[in-house]
N, C-alpha and C positions, 0 to 999 in steps of 0.2 A: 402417529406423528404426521402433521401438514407438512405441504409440500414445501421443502427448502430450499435456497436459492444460493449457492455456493459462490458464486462471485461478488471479492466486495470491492463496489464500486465507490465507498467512501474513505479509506485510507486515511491518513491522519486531520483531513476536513479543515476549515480554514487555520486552525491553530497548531500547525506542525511542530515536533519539538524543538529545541535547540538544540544543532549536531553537536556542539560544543566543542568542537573539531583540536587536537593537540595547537599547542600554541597561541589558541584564540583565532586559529586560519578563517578567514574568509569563505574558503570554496575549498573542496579536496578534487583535487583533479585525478585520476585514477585509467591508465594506459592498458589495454590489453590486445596482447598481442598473441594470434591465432595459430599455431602452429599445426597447421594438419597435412604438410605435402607429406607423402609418402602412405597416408590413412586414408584417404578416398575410393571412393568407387573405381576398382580397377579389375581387372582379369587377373593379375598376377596376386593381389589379395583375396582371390577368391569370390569374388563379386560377379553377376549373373551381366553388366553391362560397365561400361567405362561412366566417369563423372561428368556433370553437364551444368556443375552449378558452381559460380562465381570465380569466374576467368575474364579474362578479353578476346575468347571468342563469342563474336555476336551470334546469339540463337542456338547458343549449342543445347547438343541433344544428346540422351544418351546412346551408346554404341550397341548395342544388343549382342554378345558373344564376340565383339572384337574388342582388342586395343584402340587408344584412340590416341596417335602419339602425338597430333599438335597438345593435346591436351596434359597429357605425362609431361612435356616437356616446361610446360608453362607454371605448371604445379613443383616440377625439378627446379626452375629458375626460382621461387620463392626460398626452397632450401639451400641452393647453392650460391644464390648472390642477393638476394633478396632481406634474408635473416640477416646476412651481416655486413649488409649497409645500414641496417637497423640497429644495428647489435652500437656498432662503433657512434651514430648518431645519439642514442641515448645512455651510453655510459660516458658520453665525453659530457655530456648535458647533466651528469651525475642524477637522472631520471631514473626512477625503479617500474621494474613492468612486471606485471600477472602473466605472466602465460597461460593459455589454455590448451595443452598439450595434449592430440590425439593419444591413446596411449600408443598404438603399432606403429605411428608415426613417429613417437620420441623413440623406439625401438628399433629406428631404420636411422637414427639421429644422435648418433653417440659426441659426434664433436660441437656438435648447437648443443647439446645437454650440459655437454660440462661449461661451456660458456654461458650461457643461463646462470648455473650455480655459483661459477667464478662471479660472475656482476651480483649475485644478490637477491636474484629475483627472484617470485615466486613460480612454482610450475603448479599451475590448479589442473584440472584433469577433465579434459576434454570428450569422455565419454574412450571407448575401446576402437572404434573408427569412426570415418566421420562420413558417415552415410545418413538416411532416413531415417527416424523411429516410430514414424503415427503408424505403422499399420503392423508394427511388433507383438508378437504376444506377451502376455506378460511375464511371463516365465520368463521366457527367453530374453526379454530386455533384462530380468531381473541377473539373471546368468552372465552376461554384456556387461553389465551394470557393475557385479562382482570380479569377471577379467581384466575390468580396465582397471581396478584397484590392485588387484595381483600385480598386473603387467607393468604398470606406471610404478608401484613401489620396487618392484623387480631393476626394473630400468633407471630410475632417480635414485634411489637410494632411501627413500623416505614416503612413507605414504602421501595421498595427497588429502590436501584441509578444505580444497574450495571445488568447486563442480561446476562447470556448464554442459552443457549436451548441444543446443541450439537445434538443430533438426529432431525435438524432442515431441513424444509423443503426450498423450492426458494422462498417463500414469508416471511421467519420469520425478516429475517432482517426488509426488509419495515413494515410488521407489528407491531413492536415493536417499530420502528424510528416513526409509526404513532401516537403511543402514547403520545409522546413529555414527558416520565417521567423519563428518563432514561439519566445521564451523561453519559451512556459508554454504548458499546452492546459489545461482544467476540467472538461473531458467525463467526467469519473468523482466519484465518491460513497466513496471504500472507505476515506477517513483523518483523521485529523484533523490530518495533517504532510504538507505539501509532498515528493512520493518521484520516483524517477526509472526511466522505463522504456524499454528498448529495441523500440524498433520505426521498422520503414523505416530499420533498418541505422545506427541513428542513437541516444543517450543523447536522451530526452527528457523535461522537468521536469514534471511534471503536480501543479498545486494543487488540492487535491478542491474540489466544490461542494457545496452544500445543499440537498434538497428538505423538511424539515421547517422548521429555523431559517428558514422563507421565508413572506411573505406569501401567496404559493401557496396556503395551505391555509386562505386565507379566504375561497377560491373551489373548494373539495375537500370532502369527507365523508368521516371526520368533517375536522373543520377547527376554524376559529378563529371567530368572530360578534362579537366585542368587541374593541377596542383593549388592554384590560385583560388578556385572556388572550396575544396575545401579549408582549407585554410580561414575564408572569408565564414563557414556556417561554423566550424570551431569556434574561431575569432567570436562571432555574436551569440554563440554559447556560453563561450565563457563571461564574456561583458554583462550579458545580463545574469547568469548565478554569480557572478561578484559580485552587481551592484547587490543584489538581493542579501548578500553575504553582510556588504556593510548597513543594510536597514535593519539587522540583528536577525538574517534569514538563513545562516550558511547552511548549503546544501553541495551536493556531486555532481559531477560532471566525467562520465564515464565515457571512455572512446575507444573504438574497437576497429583494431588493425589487422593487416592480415602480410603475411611474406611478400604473399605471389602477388598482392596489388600494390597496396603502397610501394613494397620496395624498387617498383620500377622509378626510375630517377626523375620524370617529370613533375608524378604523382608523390614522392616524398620531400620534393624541393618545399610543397607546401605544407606537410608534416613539420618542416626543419623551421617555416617560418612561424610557424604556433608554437614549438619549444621557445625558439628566442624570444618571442612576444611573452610571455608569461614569467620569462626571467625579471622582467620589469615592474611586478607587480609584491606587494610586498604581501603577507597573509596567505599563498597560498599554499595547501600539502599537497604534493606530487607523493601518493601513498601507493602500498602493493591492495591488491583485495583483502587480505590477509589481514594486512595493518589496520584497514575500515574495520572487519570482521570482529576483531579483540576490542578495540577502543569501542566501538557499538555495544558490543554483550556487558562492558562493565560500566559505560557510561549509559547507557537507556536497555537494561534489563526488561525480560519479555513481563508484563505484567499480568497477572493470574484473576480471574473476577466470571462468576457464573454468567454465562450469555444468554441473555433472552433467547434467541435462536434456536438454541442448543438444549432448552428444558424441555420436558414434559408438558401435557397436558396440564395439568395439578399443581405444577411446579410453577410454571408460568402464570396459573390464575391464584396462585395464593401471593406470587410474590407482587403482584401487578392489578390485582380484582379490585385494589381499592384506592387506585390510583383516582378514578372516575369515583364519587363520595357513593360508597354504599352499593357499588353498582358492578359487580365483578363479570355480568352477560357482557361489557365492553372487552376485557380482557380475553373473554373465551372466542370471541369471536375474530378477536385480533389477532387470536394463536392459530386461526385457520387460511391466515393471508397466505401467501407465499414470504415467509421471512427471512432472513440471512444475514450475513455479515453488519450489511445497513442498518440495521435494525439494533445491533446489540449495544449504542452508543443510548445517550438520551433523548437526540434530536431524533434517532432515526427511530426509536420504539413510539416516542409521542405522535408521530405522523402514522404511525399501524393504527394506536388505539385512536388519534380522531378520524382517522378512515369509518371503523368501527362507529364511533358514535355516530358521523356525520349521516353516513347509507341508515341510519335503523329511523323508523317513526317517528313522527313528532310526537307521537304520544309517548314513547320510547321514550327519547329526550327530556320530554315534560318531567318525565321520573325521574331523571339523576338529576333534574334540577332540585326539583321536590327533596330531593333525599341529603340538598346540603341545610347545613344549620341557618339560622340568622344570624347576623353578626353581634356578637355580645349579646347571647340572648341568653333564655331560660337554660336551656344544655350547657353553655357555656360555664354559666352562674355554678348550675349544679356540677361541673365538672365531668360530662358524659359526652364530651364531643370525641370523634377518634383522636390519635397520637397526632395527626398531620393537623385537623382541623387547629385544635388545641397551639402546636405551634404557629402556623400561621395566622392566628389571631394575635396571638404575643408578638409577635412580630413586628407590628402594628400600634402595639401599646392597649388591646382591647380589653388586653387582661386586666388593665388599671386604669380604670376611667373614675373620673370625678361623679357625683351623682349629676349633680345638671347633663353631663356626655350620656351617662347610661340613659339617663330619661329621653334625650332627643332621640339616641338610636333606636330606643324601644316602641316610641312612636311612628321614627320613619320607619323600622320595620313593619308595624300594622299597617300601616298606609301603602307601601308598595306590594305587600302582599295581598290584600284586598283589591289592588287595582291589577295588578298582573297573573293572581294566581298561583304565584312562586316566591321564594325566599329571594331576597337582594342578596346576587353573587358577585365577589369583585377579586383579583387576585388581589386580597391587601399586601402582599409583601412589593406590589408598585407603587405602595402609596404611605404614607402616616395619618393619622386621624383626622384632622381635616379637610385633607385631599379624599379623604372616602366617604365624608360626610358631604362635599361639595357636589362628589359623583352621585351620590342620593338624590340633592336635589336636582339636577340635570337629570336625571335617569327618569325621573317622575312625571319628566316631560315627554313623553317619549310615548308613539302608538303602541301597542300590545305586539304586532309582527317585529315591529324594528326592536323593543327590549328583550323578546325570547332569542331574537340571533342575536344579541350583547350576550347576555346571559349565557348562552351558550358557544360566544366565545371566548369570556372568560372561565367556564369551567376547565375550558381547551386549555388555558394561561395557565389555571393554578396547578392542571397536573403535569403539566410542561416541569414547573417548579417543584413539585415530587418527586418526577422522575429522574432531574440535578442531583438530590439528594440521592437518588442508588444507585446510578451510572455514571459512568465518565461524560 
């Protein structure tokens, strides 16, 4: 097998689906809110230093074998004033939230728990603490991985369906997809639509998350300092996934809150003025993750289709060797790129294989030119051209030409062939018959350099057009 290239940086490419969102919404706006005071990096958790990450202390560091009690404290104010100036701001707003609930943290959190479940919301499951995981083994996360489903269904009452981790390592995705317990994971950033991906042998849903649209970054550089400024990058998040919504574009808009920042009162004054701004709009869902999660799996199912990528050697050049007429050395060599995700669509395989044609010989070339038919010609007649040739000539209407049409084409076939050395190649499914007959004679004009690079980039054309027919 060549070398594969796991990240796909083409996603649903310019023609995303329609989310089709309940009610014909506009935009699903989608709240979560971070619940980890009491899961952190502490001494009394059992932790080798105190936490350093995402406070309002400037440049904190970690404590090495101490407590670090501005920092406990700060972390304490999100659970004890923080969560329920939130709590009351969004159930009077009749707004629903995801929670992402540390598990040992909902375990130190029995009266935010039942208030969670009282409003409705969801608790997805925040990983077992809310430490590090890039430099975990994978056992061990795997084990992590398992306690915080024990411990969160222990504690909630209900296992959980959605999963974030966020300080997550290159294994958590697979590991958590290996579990098979989860409608949804959020460990990734790369969309603004709910997409589905294979891994641990399994179709799995992955809703993106956000690190900008997030509170996050009133504890980051640069960042946010005023309620007013978030408020303002919400504000022109939203405005433009609506307009997008109404040009027939609707997509998410995910926001990620946290106790201990927003709920200080400067910084949720502008929280509060983004809920009232959006009560004015008509089209949009204010949904849990949960509710994305079900309405995605039954309205855009993961769809099942053999990936270029993903085959063989033998596999890949049989289903693909004759993409280029006759000439399957393009195929093989195309399977030796680096290929991946990009590649498994039709746009992205047809750029592998004219790489492939492009780098080889001109005399290379010479050959696949050689190797297509003439148009309406003798093969045609006798019915011997391949399946693709044969239809794209019907296409065209070749297959039913008058005799005056067969005799001109059979001429300007000799003539162009005599003069260039090669069959007259043309993607005829751009054209009808007298547009390919007009292209003959223009083409006949033409030096011998400038018609081998037409000819050879219409061969590129017509298997662009093959490749339509076996991929998405």
């Amino acid at each position: 097998m060549a070398e594969r290239y796991p990240r796909d940086l083409s996603g649903y490419g310019p023609n995303p689906p329609d989310a089709n969102w309940p009610g014909g919404a506009k935009i699903a706006v989608q709240f979560v809110l971070n619940f980890e005071e009491g899961g952190e990096n502490c001494l009394l958790h059992g932790d080798a230093a105190s936490e350093a990450f995402l406070s309002d202390i400037p440049g904190a560091a970690p404590w090495d074998g101490q407590r670090h009690w501005n920092m406990e404290s700060i972390y304490d104010y999100g659970a004890r004033a923080g969560f329920w100036r939130l709590h009351r701001m969004f159930t009077k707003a009749d707004v629903p939230l995801t929670i992402y609930g540390v598990a040992s943290a909902l375990a130190r959190a029995p009266e935010q728990v039942a208030a969670m479940q009282d409003a409705g919301w969801e608790i997805a499951s925040h990983g077992l603490k809310w430490v590090e995981h890039k430099d975990m083994e994978e056992d061990e996360e795997r084990a992590a991985i398992a306690e915080a489903i024990r411990l969160h269904t222990e504690v909630v009452g209900t296992a959980p369906r959605g999963w974030y981790t966020g300080r997550c390592s290159m294994n958590t995705l697979r590991l958590v997809a290996e579990t098979g317990k989860f409608d949804y994971i959020s460990d990734v950033y790369d969309d603004d639509l709910p997409h589905w991906v294979n891994v641990a042998g399994r179709d799995q849903l992955v809703i993106p998350y956000t690190l900008e649209a997030n509170d996050m970054r009133f504890a980051a550089t640069p960042g946010y300092v005023t309620g007013g400024q978030f408020f303002d990058y919400l504000k022109d998040a939203f405005d433009l996934l609506y307009s997008e919504g109404e040009a027939g574009a609707p997509k998410m808009l995910s926001i990620g809150l946290h106790c201990r920042l927003i709920g200080r009162p400067g910084k949720a004054a502008g929280l509060q003025r983004f809920l009232d701004y959006i009560q004015g709009f008509e089209g949009v869902w204010c949904a849990r993750r949960i509710d994305i999660a079900e309405h995605w799996a039954q309205a855009h199912p993961p769809v099942h289709y053999r990936r270029p990528s993903e085959m063989s050697r033998s596999e890949f050049t049989t289903n693909y060797g004759g993409v280029f007429e006759h000439s399957p050395w393009v195929a093989e060599r195309a399977f030796e790129l680096e290929l991946g995700p990009v590649h498994d669509r039709a746009i992205g395989l047809h750029n592998a294989l004219c790489r492939s044609f492009r780098s080889a010989s001109d005399a290379e070339r010479l050959g696949v030119l050689i190797a297509h038919p003439d148009l309406a010609g003798k093969l045609a007649a006798a019915k011997q051209l391949t399946a693709e040739s044969t239809q794209e000539q019907a296409s065209a209407g070749l297959d039913a030409l008058t005799d005056a049409e067969r005799e001109a084409f059979t001429r300007l076939n000799a003539t162009y062939t005599e003069r260039f050395g090669f069959p007259f190649i043309i993607a005829v499914k751009d054209y009808d018959k007298l547009g390919i007959l007009d292209a003959f004679q223009e083409r006949l004009q033409r030096s011998s350099e400038d018609e081998f690079a037409e000819a050879c980039r219409q061969v590129e054309r017509i298997a662009l057009y093959r490749l339509k027919d076996l991929l998405p």
